[in-house]
C-alpha positions as CSV (number, residue, x, y, z in Angstrom):
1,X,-25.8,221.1,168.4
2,X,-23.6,220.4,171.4
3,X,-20.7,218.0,170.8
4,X,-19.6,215.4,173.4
5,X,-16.3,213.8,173.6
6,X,-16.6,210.4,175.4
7,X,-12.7,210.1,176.0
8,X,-10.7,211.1,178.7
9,X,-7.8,210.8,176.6
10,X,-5.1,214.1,176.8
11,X,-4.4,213.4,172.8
12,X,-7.7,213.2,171.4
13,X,-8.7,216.3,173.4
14,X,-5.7,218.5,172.5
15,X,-6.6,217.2,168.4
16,X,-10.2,218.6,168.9
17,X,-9.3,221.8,170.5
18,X,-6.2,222.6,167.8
19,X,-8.9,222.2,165.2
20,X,-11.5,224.8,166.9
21,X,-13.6,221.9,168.4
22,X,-16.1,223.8,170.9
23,X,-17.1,220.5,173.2
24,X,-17.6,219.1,176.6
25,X,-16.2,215.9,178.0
26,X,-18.1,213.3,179.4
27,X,-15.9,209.7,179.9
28,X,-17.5,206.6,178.6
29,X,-18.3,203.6,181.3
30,X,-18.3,200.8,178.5
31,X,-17.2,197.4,178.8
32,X,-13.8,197.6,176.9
33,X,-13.8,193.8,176.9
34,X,-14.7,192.8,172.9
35,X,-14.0,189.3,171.6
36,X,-13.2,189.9,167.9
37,X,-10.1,189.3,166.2
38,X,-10.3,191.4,163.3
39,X,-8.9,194.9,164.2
40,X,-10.7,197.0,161.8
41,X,-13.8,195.2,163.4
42,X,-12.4,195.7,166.9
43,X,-12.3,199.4,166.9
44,X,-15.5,200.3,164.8
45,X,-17.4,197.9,167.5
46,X,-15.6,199.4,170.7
47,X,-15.9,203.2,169.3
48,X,-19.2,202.6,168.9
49,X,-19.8,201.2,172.0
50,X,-17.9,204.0,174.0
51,X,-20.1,206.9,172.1
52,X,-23.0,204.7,172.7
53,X,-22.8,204.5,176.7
54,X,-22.4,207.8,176.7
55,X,-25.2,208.8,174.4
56,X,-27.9,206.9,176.4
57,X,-26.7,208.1,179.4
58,X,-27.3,211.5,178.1
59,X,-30.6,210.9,176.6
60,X,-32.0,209.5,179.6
61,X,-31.0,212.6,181.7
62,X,-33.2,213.8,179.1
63,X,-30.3,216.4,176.8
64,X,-30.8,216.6,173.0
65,X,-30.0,217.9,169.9
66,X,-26.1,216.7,170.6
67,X,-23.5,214.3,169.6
68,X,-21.2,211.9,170.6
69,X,-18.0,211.2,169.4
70,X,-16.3,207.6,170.4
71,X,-12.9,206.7,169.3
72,X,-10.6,203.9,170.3
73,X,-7.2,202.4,168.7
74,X,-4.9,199.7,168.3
75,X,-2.2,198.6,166.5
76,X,-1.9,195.2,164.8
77,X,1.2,193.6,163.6
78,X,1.7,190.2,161.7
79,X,4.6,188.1,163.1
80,X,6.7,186.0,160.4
81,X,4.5,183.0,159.5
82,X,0.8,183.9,160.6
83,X,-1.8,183.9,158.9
84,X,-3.7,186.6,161.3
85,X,-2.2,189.9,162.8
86,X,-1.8,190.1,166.7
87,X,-3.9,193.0,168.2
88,X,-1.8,195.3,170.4
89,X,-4.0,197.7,173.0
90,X,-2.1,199.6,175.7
91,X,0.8,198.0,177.5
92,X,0.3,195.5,181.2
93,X,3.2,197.6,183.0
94,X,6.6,198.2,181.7
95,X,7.8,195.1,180.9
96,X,4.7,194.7,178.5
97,X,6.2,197.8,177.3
98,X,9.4,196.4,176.5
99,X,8.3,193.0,174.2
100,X,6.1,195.2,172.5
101,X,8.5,197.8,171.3
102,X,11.3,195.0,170.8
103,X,8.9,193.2,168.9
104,X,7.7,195.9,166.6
105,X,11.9,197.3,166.2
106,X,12.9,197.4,162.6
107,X,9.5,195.9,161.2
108,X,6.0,197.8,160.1
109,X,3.2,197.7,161.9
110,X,-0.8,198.9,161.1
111,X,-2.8,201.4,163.8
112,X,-6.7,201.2,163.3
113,X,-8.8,203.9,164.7
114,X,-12.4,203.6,164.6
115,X,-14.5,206.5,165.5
116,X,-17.9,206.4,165.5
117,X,-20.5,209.9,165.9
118,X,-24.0,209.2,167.5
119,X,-26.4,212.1,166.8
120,X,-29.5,213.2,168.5
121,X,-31.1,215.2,165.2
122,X,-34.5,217.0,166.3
123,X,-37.0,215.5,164.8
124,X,-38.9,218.3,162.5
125,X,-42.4,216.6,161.7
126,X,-42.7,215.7,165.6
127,X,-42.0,219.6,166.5
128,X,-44.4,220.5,164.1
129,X,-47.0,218.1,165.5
130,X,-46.1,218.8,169.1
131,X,-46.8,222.8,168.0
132,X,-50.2,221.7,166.5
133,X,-51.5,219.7,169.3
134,X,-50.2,222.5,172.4
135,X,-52.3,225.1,170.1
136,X,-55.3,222.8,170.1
137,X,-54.9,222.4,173.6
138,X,-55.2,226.2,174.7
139,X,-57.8,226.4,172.3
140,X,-59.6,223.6,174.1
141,X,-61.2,224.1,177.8
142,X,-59.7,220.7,179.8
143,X,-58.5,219.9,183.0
144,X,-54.7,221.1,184.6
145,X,-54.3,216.9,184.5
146,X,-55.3,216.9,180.7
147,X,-52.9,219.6,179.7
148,X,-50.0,217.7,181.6
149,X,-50.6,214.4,179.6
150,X,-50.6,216.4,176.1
151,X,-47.2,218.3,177.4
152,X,-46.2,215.4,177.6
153,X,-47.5,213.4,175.0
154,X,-45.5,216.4,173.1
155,X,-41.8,215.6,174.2
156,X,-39.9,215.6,171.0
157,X,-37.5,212.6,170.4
158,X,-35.0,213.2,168.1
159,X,-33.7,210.7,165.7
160,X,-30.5,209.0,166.4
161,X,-28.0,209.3,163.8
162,X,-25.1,206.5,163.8
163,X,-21.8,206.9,161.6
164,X,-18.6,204.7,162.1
165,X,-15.6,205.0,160.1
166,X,-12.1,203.4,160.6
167,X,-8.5,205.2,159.3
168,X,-5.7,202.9,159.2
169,X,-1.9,203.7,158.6
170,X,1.4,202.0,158.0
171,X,4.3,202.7,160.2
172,X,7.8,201.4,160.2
173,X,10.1,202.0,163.1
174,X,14.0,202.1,162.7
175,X,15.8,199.2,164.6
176,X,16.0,199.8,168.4
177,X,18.7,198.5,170.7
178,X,17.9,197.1,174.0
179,X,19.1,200.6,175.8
180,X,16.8,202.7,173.7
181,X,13.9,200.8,174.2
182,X,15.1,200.7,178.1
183,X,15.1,204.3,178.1
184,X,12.2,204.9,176.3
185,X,9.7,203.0,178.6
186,X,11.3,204.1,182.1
187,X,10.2,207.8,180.8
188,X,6.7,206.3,181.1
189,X,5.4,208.0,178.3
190,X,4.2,204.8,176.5
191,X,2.3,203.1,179.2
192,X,-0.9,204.9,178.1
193,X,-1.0,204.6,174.4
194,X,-1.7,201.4,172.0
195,X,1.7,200.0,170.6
196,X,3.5,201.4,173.7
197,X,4.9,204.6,171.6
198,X,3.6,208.2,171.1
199,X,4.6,208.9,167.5
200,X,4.2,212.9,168.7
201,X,6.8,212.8,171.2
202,X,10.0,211.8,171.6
203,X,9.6,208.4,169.9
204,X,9.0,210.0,166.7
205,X,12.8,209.8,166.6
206,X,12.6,206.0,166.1
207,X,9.7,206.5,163.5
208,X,11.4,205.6,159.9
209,X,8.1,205.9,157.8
210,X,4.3,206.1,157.9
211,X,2.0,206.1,155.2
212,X,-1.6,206.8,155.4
213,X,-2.7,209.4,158.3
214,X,-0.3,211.0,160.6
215,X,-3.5,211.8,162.9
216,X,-4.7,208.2,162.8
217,X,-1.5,207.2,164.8
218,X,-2.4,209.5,167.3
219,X,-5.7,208.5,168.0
220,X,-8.3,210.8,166.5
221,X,-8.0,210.9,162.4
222,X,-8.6,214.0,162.1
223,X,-9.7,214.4,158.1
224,X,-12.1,211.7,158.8
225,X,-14.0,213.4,161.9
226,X,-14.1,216.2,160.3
227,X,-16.3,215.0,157.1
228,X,-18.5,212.4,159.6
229,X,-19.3,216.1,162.2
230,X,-19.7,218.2,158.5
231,X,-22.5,215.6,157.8
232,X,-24.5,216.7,160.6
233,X,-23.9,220.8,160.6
234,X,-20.6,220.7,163.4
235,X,-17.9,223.2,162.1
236,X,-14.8,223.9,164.0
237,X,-15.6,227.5,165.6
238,X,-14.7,230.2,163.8
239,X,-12.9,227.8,161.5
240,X,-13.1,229.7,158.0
241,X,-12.1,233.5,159.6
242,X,-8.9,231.2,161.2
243,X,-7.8,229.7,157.7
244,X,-8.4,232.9,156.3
């Protein structure tokens, strides 16, 4: 089975290939837009949604027996006195930057990463059906139009196979000052990543504590894909001669 990323995000590619990930990358067209409020709800619909553009697209170009994996993130902090957490996505520009990272100094924040794995599974009884009805044909004298309709009368649709999963973890950042946050944004690395940081890189520094998944933070929780591609027979390549 052929597996599809629908990102064209640097992290989430260089996760899959450290694990042994063989895969393509085809970037997903969705609408981003979502009106839902609930994070946790916000990234299982907008994964899903990403892996789902993608799939169709595929299916109608007529591939099978592949999979799509969609992933998105945000992080979601709960100012003094709400009731409901603020959803934080990528930053505006570098000012956005700024009142993000000045807001989230000293306090703890949550990242939610949904990712969701569309399947195209072959469907068995329909091969086997298909096989039955070509050997009927050739055993049966018929026109060159009748043989094209049973050909394909015989395409095989696989069955779609839907899984969606969130991660969530905890982190605390250390208490910036004005010139560190400066200094931190004008590098530019956190204008493309939820929460304005990248808790890989040089921000890491600033990161006092996480607790859940370190991979979560990053974008792609690793542990989970792994289980949701196990499900349907994806193994990293060569994985158990590497870990040997």
């Amino acid at each position: 089975m052929k597996l599809v990323l629908a990102s064209g995000s640097q992290r989430r590619r260089e996760l899959l290939t450290m694990c042994g990930y063989d895969y393509e990358i085809i970037v997903s067209n969705a609408d981003e837009t979502i009106d839902e409020n609930d994070p946790e709800s916000f990234v299982r619909a907008l994964s899903l949604r990403k892996a789902k553009e993608v799939f169709d697209r595929l299916s109608a170009a007529g591939r099978r027996d592949f999979a799509v994996i969609g992933s998105d993130t945000v992080v979601a902090f709960q100012k003094d006195g709400e009731t409901k957490p603020v959803i934080i996505g990528k930053p505006k520009d570098a000012e956005d930057a700024v009142r993000i990272l000045s807001m989230l100094s000293g306090k703890t924040h949550r990242v939610f990463t949904g990712v969701s794995v569309i399947a195209d599974i072959p469907d068995e009884s329909a091969a086997a059906q298909c096989s039955i009805r070509k050997k009927e044909e050739i055993q049966t004298e018929c026109s060159i139009r009748e043989k094209a309709e049973i050909q394909t009368e015989c395409s095989i649709q696989g069955k779609e196979e839907i899984q969606t999963e969130c991660s969530i973890t905890e982190v605390t950042f250390e208490t910036l000052s004005p010139d560190e946050i400066t200094d931190y944004v004008h590098s530019g690395d956190p204008l493309d990543k939820a929460g304005s940081y990248g808790i890989q890189g040089p921000f890491g520094m600033f990161v006092r504590e996480i607790r859940g998944n370190y991979f979560t933070v990053i974008g792609m929780p690793i542990p989970v894909l792994y289980k949701m591609l196990k499900k349907i027979g994806i193994l990293p390549h060569g994985f158990y001669e590497r870990i040997e």
